[in-house]
MIKOL-394994 format. One record per residue: residue in one letter; residue number from 1; x, y, z of N, C-alpha, C in turn. Coordinates in steps of 0.2 Angstrom, whole numbers. Layout:
// residues N
+------+-----+-------+-------+-------+-------+-------+-------+-------+-------+-------+
! rest !  nr !   n_X !   n_Y !   n_Z !  ca_X !  ca_Y !  ca_Z !   c_X !   c_Y !   c_Z !
+------+-----+-------+-------+-------+-------+-------+-------+-------+-------+-------+
!    a ! NUM !     X !     Y !     Z !     X !     Y !     Z !     X !     Y !     Z !
...
+------+-----+-------+-------+-------+-------+-------+-------+-------+-------+-------+
This chain:
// residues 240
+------+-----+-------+-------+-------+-------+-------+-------+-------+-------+-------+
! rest !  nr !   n_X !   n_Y !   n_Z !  ca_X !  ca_Y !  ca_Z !   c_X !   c_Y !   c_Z !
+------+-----+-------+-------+-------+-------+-------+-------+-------+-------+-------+
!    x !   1 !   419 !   592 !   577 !   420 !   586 !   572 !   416 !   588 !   566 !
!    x !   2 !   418 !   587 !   561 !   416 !   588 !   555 !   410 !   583 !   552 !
!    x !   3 !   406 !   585 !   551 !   400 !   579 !   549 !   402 !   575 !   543 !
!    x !   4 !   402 !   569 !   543 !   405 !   561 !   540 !   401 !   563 !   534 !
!    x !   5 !   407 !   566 !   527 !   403 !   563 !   519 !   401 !   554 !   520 !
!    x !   6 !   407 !   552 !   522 !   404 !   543 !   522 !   405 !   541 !   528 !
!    x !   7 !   398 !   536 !   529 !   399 !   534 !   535 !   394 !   527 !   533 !
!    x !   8 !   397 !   521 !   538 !   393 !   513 !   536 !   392 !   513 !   544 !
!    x !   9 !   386 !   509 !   543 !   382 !   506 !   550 !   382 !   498 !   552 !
!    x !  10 !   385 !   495 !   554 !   384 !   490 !   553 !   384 !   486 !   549 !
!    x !  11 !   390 !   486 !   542 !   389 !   484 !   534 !   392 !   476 !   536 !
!    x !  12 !   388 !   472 !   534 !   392 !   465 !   533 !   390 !   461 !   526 !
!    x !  13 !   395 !   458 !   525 !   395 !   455 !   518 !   397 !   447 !   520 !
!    x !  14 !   393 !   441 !   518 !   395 !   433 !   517 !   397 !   433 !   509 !
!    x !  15 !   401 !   428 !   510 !   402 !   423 !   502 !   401 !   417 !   504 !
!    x !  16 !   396 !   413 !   503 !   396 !   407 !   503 !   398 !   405 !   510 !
!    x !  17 !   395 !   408 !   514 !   397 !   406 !   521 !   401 !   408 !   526 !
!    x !  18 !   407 !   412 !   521 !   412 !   415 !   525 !   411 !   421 !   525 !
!    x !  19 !   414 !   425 !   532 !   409 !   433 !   532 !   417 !   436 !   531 !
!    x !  20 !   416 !   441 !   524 !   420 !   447 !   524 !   421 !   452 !   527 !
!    x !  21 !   416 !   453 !   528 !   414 !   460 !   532 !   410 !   459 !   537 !
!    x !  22 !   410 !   461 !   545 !   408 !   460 !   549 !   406 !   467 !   555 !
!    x !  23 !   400 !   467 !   553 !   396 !   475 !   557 !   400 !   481 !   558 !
!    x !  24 !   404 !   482 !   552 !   408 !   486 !   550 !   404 !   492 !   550 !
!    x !  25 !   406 !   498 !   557 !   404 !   504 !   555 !   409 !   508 !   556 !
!    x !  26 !   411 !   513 !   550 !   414 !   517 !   552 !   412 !   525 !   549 !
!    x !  27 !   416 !   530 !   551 !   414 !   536 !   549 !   419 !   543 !   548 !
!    x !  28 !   419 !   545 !   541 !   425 !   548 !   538 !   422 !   556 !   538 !
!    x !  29 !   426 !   559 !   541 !   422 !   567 !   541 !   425 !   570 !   532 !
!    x !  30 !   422 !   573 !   532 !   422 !   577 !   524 !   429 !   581 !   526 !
!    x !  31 !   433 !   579 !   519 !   443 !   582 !   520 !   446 !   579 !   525 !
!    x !  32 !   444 !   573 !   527 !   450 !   567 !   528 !   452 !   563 !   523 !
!    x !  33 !   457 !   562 !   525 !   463 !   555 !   522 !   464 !   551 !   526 !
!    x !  34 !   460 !   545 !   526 !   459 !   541 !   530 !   464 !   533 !   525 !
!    x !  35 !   465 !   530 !   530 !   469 !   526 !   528 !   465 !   519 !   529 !
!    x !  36 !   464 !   512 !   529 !   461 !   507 !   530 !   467 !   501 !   529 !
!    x !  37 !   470 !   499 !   533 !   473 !   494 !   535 !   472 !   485 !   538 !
!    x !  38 !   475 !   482 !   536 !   474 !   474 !   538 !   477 !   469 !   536 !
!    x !  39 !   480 !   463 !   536 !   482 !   459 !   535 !   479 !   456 !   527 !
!    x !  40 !   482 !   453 !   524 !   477 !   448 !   519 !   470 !   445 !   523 !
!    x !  41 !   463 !   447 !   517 !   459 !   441 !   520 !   453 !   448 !   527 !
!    x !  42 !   456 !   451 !   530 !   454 !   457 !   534 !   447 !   459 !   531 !
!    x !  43 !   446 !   460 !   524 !   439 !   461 !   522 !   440 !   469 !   518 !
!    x !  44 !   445 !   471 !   520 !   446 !   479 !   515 !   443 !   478 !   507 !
!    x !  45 !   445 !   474 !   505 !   441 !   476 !   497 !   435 !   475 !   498 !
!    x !  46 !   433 !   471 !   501 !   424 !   468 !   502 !   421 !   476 !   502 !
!    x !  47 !   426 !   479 !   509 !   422 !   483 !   511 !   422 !   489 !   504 !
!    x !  48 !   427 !   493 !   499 !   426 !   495 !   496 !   422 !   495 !   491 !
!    x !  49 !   420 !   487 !   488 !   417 !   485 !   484 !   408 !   486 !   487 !
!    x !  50 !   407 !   487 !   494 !   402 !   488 !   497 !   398 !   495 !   495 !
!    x !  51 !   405 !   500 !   497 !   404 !   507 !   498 !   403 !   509 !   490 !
!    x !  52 !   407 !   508 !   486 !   406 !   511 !   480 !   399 !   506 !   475 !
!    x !  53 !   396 !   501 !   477 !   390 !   496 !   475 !   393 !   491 !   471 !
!    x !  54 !   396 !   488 !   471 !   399 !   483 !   465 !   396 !   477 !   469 !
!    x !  55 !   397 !   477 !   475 !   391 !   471 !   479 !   387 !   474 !   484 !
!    x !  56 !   383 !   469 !   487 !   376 !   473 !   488 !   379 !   469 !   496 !
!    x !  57 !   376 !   473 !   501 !   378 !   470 !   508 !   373 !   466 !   510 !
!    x !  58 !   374 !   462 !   515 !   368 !   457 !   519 !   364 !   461 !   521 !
!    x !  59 !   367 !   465 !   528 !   367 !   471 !   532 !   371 !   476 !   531 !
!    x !  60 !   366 !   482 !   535 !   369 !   486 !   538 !   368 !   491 !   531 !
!    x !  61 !   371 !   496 !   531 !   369 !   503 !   530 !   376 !   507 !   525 !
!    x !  62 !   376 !   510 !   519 !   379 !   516 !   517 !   376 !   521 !   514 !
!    x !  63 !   381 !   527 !   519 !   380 !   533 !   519 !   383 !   538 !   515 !
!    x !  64 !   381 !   540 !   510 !   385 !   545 !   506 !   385 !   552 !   506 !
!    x !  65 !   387 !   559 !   513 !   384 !   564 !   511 !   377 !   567 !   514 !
!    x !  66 !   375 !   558 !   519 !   369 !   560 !   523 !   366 !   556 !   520 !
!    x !  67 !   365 !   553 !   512 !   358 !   549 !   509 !   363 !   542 !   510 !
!    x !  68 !   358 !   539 !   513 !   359 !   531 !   512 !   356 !   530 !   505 !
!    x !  69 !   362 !   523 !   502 !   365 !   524 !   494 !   366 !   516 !   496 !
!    x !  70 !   363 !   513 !   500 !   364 !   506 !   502 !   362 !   503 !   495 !
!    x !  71 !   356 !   503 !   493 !   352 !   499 !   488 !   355 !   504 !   481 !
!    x !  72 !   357 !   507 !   481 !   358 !   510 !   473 !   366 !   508 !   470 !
!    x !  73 !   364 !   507 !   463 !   369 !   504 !   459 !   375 !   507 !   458 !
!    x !  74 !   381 !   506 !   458 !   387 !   509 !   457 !   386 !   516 !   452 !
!    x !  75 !   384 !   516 !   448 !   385 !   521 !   443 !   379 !   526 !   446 !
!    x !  76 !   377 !   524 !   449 !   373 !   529 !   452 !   374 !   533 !   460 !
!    x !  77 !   380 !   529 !   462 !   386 !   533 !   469 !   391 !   537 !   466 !
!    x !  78 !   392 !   534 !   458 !   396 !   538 !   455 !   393 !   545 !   454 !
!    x !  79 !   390 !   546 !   452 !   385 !   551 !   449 !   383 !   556 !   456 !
!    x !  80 !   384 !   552 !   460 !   383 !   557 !   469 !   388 !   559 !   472 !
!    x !  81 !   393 !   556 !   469 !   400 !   560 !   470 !   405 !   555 !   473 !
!    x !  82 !   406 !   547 !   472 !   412 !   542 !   475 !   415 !   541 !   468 !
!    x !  83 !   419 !   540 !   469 !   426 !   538 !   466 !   430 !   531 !   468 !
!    x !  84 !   432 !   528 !   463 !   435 !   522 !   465 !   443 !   516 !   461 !
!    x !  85 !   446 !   519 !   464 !   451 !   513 !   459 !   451 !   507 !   463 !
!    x !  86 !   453 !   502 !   457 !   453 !   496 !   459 !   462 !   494 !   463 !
!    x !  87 !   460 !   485 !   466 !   467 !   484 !   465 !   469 !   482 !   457 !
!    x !  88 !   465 !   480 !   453 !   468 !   478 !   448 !   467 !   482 !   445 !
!    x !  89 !   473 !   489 !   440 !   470 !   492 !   437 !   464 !   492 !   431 !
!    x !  90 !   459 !   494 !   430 !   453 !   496 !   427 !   453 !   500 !   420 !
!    x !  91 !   461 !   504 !   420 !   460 !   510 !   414 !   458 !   504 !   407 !
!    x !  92 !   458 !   508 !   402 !   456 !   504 !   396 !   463 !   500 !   392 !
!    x !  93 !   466 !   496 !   393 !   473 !   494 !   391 !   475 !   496 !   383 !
!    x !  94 !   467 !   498 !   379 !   470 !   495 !   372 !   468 !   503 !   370 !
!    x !  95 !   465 !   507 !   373 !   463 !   514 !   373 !   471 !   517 !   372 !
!    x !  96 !   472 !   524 !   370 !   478 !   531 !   370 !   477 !   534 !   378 !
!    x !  97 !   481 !   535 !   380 !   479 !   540 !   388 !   475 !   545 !   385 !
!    x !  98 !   474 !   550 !   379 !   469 !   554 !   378 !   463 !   552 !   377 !
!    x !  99 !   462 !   544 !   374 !   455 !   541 !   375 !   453 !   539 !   381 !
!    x ! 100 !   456 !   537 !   386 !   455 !   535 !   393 !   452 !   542 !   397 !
!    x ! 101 !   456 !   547 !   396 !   454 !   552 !   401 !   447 !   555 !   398 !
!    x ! 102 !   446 !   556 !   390 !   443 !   557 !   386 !   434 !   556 !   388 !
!    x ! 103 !   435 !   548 !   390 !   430 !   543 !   392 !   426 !   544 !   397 !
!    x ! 104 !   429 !   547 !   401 !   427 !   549 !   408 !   427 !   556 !   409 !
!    x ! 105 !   428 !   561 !   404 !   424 !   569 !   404 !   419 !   568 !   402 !
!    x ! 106 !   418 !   563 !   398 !   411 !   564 !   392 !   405 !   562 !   396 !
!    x ! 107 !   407 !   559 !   403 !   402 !   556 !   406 !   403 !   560 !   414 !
!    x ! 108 !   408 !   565 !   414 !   408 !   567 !   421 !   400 !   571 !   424 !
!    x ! 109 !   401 !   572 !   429 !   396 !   573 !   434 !   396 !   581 !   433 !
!    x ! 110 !   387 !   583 !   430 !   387 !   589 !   430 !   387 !   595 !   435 !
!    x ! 111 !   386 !   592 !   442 !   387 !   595 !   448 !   394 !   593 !   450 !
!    x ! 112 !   399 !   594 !   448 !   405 !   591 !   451 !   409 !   600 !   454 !
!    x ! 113 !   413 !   597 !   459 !   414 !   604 !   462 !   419 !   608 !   459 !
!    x ! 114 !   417 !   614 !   461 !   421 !   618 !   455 !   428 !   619 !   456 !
!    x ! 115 !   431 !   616 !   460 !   438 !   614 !   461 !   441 !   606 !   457 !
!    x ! 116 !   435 !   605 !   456 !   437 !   596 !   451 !   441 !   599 !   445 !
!    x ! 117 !   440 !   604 !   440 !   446 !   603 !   436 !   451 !   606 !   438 !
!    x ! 118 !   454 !   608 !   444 !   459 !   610 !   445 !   465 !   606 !   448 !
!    x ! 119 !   459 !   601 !   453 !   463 !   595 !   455 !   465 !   590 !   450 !
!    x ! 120 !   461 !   588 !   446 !   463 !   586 !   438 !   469 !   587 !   436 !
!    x ! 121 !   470 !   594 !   433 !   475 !   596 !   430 !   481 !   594 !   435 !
!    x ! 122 !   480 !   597 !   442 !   487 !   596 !   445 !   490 !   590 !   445 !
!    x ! 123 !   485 !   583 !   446 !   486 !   576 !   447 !   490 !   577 !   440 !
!    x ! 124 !   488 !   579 !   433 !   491 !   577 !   429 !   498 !   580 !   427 !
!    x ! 125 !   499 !   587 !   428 !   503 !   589 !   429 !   511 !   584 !   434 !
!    x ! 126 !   508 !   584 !   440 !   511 !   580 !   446 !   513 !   571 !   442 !
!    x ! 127 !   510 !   570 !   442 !   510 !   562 !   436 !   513 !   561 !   431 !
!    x ! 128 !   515 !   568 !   427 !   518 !   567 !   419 !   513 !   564 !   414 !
!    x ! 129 !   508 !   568 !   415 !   503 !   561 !   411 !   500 !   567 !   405 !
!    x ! 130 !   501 !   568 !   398 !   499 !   570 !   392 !   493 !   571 !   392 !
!    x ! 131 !   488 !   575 !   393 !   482 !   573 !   391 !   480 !   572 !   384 !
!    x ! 132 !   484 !   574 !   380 !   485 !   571 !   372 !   488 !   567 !   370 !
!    x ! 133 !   489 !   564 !   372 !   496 !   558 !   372 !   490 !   551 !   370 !
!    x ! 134 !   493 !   549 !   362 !   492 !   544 !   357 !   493 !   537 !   362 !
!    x ! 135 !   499 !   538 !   365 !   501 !   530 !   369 !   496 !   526 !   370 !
!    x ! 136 !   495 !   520 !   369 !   491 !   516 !   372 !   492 !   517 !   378 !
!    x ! 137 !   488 !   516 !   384 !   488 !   513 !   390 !   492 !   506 !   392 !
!    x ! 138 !   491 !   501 !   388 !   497 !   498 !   390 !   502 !   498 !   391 !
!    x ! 139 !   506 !   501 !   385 !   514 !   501 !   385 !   516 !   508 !   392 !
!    x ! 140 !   510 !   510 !   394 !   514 !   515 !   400 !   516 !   510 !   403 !
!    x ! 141 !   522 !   513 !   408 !   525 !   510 !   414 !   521 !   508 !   422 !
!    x ! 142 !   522 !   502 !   424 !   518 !   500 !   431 !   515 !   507 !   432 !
!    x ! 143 !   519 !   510 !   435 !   519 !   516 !   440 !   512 !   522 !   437 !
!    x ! 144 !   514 !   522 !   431 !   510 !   527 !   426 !   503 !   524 !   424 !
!    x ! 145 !   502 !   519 !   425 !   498 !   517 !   422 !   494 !   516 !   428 !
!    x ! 146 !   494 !   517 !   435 !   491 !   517 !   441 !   489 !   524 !   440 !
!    x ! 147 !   494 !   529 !   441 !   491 !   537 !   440 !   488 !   539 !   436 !
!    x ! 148 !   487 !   535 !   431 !   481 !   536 !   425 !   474 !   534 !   428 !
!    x ! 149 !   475 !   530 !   432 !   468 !   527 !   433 !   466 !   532 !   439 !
!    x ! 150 !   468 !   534 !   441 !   468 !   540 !   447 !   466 !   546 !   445 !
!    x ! 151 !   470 !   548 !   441 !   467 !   553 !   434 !   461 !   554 !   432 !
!    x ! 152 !   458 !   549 !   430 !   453 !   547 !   426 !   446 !   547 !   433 !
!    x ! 153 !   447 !   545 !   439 !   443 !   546 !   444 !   444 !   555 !   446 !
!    x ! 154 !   447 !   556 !   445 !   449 !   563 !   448 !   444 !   566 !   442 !
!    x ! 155 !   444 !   565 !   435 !   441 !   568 !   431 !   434 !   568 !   431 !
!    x ! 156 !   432 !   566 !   435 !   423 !   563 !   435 !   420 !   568 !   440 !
!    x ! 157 !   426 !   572 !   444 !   424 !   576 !   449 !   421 !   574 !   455 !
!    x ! 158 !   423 !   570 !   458 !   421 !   568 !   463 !   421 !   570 !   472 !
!    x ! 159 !   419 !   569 !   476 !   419 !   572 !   483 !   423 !   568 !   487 !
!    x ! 160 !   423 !   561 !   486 !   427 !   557 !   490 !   428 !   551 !   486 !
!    x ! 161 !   436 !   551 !   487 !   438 !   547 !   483 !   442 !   539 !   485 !
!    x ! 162 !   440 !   533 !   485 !   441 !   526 !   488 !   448 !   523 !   483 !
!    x ! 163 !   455 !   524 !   485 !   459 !   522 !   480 !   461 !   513 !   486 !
!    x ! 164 !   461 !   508 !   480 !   462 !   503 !   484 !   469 !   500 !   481 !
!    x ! 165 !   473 !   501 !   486 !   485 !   499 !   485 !   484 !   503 !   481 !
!    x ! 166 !   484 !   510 !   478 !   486 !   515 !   474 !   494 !   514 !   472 !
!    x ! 167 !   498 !   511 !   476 !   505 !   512 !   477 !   508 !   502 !   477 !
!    x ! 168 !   503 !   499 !   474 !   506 !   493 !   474 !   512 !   492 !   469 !
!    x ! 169 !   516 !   488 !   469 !   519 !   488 !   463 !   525 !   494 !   462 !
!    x ! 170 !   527 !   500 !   464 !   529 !   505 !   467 !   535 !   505 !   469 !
!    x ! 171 !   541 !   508 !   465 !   546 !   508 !   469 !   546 !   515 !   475 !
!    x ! 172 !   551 !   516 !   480 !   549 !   520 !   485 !   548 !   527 !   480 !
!    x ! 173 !   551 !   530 !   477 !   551 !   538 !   474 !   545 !   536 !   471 !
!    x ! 174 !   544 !   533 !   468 !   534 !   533 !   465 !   531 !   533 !   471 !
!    x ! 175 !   531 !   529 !   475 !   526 !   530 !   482 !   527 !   535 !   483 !
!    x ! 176 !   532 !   539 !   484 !   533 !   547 !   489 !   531 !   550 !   483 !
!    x ! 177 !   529 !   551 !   480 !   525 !   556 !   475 !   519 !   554 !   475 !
!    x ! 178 !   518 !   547 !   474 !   509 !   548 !   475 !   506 !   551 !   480 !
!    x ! 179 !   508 !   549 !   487 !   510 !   553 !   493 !   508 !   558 !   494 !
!    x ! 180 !   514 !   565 !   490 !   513 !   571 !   488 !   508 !   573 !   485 !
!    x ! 181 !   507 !   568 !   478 !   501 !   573 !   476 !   494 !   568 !   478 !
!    x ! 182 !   492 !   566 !   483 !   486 !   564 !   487 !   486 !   569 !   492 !
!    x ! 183 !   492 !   568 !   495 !   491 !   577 !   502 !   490 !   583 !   498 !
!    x ! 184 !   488 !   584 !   493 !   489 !   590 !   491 !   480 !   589 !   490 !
!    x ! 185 !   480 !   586 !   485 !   470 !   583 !   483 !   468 !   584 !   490 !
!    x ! 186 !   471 !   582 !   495 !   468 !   580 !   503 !   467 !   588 !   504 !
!    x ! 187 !   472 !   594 !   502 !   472 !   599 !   506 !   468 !   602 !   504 !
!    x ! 188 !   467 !   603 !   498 !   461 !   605 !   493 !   451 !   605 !   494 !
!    x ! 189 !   453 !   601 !   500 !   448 !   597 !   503 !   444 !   591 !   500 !
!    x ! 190 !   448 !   589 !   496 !   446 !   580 !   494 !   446 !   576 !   498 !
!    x ! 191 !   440 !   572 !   501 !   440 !   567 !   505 !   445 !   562 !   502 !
!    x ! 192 !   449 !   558 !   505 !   453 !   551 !   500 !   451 !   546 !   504 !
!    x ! 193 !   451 !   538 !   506 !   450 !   534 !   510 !   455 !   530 !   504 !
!    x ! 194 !   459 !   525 !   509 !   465 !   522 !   506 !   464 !   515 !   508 !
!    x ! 195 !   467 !   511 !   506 !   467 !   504 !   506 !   474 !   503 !   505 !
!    x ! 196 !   479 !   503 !   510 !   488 !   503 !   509 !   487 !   497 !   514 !
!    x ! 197 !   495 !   494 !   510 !   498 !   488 !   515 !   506 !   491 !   520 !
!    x ! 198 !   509 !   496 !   515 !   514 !   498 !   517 !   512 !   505 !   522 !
!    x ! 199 !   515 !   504 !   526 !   514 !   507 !   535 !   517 !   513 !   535 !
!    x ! 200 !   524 !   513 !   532 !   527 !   518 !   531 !   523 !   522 !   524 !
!    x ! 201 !   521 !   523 !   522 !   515 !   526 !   518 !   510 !   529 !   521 !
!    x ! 202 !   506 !   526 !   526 !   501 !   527 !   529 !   502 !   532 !   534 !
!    x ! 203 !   509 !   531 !   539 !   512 !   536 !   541 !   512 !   543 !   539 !
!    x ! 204 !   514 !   541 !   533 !   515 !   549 !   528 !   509 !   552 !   527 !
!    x ! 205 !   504 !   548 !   524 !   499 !   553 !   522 !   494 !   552 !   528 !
!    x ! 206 !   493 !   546 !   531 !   487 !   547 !   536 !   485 !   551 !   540 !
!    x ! 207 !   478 !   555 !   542 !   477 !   560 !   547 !   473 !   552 !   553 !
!    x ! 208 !   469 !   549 !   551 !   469 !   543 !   554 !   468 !   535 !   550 !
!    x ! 209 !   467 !   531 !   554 !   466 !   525 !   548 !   461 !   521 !   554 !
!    x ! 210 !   460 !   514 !   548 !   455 !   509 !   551 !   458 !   504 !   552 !
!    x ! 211 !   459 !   499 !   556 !   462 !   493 !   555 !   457 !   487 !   557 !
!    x ! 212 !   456 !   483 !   550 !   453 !   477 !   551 !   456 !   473 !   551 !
!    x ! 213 !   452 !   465 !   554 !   454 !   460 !   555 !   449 !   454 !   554 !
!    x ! 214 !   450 !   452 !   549 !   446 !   445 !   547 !   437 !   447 !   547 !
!    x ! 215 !   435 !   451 !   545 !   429 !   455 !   544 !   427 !   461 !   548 !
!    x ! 216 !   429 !   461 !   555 !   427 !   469 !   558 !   433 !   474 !   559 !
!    x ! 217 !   432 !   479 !   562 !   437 !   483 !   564 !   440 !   481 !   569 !
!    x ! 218 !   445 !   481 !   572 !   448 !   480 !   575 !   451 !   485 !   581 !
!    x ! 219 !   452 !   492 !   575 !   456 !   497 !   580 !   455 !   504 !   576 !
!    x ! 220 !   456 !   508 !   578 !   453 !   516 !   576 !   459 !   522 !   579 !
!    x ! 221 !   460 !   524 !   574 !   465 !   531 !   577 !   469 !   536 !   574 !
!    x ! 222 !   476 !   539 !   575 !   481 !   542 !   572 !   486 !   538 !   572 !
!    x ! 223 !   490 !   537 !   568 !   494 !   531 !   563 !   500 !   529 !   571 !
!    x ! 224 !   500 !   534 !   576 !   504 !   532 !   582 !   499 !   527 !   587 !
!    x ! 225 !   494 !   533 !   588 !   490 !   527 !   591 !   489 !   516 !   590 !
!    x ! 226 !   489 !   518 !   583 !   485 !   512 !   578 !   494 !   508 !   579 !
!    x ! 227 !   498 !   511 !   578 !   504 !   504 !   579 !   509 !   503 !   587 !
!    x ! 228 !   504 !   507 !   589 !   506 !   506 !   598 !   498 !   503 !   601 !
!    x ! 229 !   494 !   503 !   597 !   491 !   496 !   599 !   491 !   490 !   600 !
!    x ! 230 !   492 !   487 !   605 !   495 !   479 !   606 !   492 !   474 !   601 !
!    x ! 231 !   486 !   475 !   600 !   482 !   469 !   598 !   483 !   469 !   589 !
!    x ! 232 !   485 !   476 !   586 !   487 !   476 !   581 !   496 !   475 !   580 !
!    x ! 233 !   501 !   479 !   586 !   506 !   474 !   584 !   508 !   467 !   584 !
!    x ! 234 !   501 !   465 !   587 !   503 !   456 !   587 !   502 !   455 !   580 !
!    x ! 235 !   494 !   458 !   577 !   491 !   453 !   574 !   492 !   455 !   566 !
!    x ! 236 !   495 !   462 !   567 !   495 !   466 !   559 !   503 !   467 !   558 !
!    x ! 237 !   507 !   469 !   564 !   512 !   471 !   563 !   518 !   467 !   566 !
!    x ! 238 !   514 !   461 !   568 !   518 !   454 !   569 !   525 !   455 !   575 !
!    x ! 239 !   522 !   460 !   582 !   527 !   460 !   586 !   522 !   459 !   593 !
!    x ! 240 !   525 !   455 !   596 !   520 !   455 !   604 !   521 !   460 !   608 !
+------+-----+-------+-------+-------+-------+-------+-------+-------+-------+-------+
């Protein structure tokens, strides 16, 4: 078994009483494609919002690589090697796609791995995305403007990267190609951990996934095991 780039120990997050996240430990070995599944509400962004520092946990513990990174601020897990899209695109709307990607070389990470600009170029390549291209970021297309944002993480050269619905909003042949070019990052030895709703995605790319439910995990496994578990066909995949 591969020793876990990220691993959490017991991570739990309240809002106002209600618990998002619930002694959530899980552990991702370095070049896995891990997928993270659940219903609405299950606690998945909590938990990303955890892992990359946008909120600070009650409990419990994050690992990045070996260094607990629990108490350190987002730009500074950046800086160690996480990556993160959001669900609500992030790129700069009113920026060109060459000021966007721009913004984030100027600030990339100077130990990034010497396969980061190669993964880069393919993503961009695989995307149709100009790296001189005047466009605003707005007027690209749904689809385009999500792989921009993936772009722009992949250019900061990062070790493991946390994409959360990467493929929302997505007709099926844009999901089969984000698909494609994430197996290929993945082969490359990019860690990826995913946050998908659709099954038949997770299928495709997943070596394993997580499945939460209402703060904790749930269930743990390979995408056959995870929907022949009873308690997740009841509770996630809606069959008894």
């Amino acid at each position: 078994m591969t020793d876990p780039i990220l691993r959490t120990e017991g991570l739990t997050k309240n809002f106002d009483g209600v618990v998002a996240t619930n002694d959530v430990s899980i552990s991702v070995p370095r070049g896995e494609l891990r997928c993270i599944i659940g219903p609405n509400g299950a606690g998945k962004s909590t938990l990303f919002s955890l892992l990359c520092g946008m909120h600070r946990a009650d409990a419990g513990r994050v690992l990045l690589k070996g260094e607990d990174v629990t108490r350190l601020l987002a730009f500074r897990r950046v800086r160690r090697g996480i990556g993160l899209t959001f669900q609500t695109n992030r790129a700069f709307h009113r920026l060109s796609v060459r000021q966007n990607l721009n913004a984030v070389l100027q600030i990339m990470r100077a130990d990034r791995p010497a396969d980061a600009d190669e993964r880069y170029r393919f993503a961009l390549d695989r995307f149709g995305l100009d790296p001189d291209s005047e466009m605003l970021a707005k007027e690209l297309p749904h689809h385009r403007l999500q792989w921009l944002e993936i772009a722009m993480v992949l250019a900061a050269g990062p070790d493991v990267i946390l994409l959360d619905e990467p493929t929302a909003g997505m007709s099926s042949d844009e999901t089969l190609q984000t698909g494609t070019v994430l197996k290929h990052l993945n082969s490359s030895g990019l860690t990826i951990v995913v946050v998908e709703h659709d099954v038949a995605f997770v299928r495709d790319v997943a070596q394993r996934s997580t499945v939460m439910h209402q703060g904790p995990v749930l269930a743990e496994g390979t995408v056959d095991e995870i929907t022949g578990h009873a308690d997740v066909r009841r509770i996630y995949l809606g069959q008894a």
